[in-house]
N, C-alpha and C positions, 0 to 999 in steps of 0.2 A: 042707695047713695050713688051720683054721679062723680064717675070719674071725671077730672080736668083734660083738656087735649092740650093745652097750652101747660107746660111744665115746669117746675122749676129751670129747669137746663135750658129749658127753650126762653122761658123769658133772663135767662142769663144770655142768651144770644143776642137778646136784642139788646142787651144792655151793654154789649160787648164790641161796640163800634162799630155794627156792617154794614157796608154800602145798601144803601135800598133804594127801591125801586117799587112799585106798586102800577096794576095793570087792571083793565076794565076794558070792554069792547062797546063801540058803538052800536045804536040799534041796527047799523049795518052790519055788523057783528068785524068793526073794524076795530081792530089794538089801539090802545088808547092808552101811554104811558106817561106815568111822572116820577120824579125825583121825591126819594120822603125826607122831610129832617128827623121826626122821629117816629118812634112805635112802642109802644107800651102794653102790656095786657089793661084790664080794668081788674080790679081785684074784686076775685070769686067766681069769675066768668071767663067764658072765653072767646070774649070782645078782645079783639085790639082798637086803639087810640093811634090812626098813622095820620099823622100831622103831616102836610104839603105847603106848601106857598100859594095863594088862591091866588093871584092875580097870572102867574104862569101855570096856573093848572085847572084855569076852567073849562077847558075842553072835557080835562079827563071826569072833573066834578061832575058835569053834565051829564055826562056817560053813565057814570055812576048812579048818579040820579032814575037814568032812564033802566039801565039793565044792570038791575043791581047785584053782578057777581064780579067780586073783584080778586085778585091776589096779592099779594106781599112777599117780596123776594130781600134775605137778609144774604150777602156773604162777610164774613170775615176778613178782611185784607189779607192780615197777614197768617191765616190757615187755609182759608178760602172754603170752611166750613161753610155748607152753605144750605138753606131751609125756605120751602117756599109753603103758605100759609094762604091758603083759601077759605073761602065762603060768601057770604051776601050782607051788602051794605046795609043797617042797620042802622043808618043814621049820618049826617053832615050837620056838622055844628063848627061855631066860632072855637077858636082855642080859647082852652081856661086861661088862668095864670099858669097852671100848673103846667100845662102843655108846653107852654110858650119858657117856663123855664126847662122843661126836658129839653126843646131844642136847643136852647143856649149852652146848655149841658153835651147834647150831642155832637152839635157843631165845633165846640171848643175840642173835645176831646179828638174829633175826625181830624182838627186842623193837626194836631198834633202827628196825630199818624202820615201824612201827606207830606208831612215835612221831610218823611224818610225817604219817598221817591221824589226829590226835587220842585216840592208842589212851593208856593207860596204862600201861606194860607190867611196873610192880611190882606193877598189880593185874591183869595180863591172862592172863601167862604162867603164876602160881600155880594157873592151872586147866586149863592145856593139858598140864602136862609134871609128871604125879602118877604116880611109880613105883607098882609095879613095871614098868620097862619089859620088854617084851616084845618077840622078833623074827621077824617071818616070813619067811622064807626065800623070797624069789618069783626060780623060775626063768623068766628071760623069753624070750618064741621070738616075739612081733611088740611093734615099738615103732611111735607115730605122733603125728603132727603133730595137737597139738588146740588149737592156736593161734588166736582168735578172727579170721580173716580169709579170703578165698575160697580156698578147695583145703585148707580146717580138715578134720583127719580124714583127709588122705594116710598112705599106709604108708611108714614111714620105712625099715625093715629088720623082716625078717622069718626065722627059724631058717633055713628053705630057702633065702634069696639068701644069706646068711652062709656056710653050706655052701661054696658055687661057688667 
C-alpha cells in the first residue's frame, strides 16, 4: 500500500485561503511565475488541480509545456504557514465546472480576508480571476516546509518515503 504525500492537513492548506503562486522555468531555465486562483488535490492521488487565468499566464503555460517541473507555493495570510509542492506537469486542460466553482469559491473567500489589510475586493479581485481558467495538472513527488521561521525549507515528504 502507497502512502499519500499530499495529506489531509495539507489539502486542508490549500483549502485554507493561501496566497499562491505556482512557478516553471523556461527552456532557458528562466523563472516563469503566475498567480493561481485555485488548487485542489484529485482524489486518491497525488495530482494537484492549480487552476491560472490562461490569457495572463501563457508564457508560464508554455513553459510548462516545454519543461515540465513546476512548483506550488501556498501561504496562509494570516499564519504565514507556508508549503511549497513540487513535481511535473502531467497535464493542461480547460477547467471543469468544478474547477471554475473552486475559484469562485476561492476568490470570494480571499476577498474577504483582504478586506482586513485595507484591500478592496470589488475592485481587487476583478483582476485576479479573468477566465479562461486554465488547469495544470501538477504531479507531486516532494513537498516542504517554507514557513518563514528556522528549519524553513525542511522536506516534508518526498515520492520515495511515501513508497515505504
Amino acid at each position: 500500500m502507497t502512502t499519500r504525500l499530499i495529506t489531509p492537513e495539507l489539502e486542508a492548506h490549500l483549502e485554507g485561503l493561501p496566497g499562491m503562486y505556482a512557478t516553471t522555468a523556461s527552456p532557458d531555465r528562466v523563472p516563469e511565475v503566475t498567480r493561481v486562483l485555485s488548487a485542489r488535490a484529485e482524489p486518491g492521488n497525488d495530482v494537484l488541480r492549480v487552476v491560472v487565468a490562461g490569457d495572463s499566464s501563457t508564457r508560464f503555460l508554455e513553459c510548462a509545456r516545454a519543461h515540465p517541473r513546476a512548483a506550488l507555493v501556498g501561504v496562509v495570510v494570516s499564519t504565514y504557514r507556508t508549503y511549497q509542492f513540487k513535481g511535473r506537469v502531467v497535464g493542461v486542460e480547460d477547467a471543469t465546472p468544478e474547477d471554475v466553482a473552486a475559484v469562485d469559491a476561492y476568490t470570494a473567500g480571499f476577498g474577504e480576508l483582504v478586506k482586513h489589510v485595507g484591500i478592496d475586493p470589488v475592485r481587487y479581485l476583478p483582476t485576479i480571476a479573468v477566465p479562461p481558467d486554465v488547469v495544470l495538472r501538477l504531479g507531486v513527488d516532494a513537498i516542504f516546509d517554507q514557513t518563514p521561521r528556522v528549519g524553513a525549507g525542511a522536506l516534508v515528504s518526498r515520492a520515495e518515503e511515501a513508497a515505504r
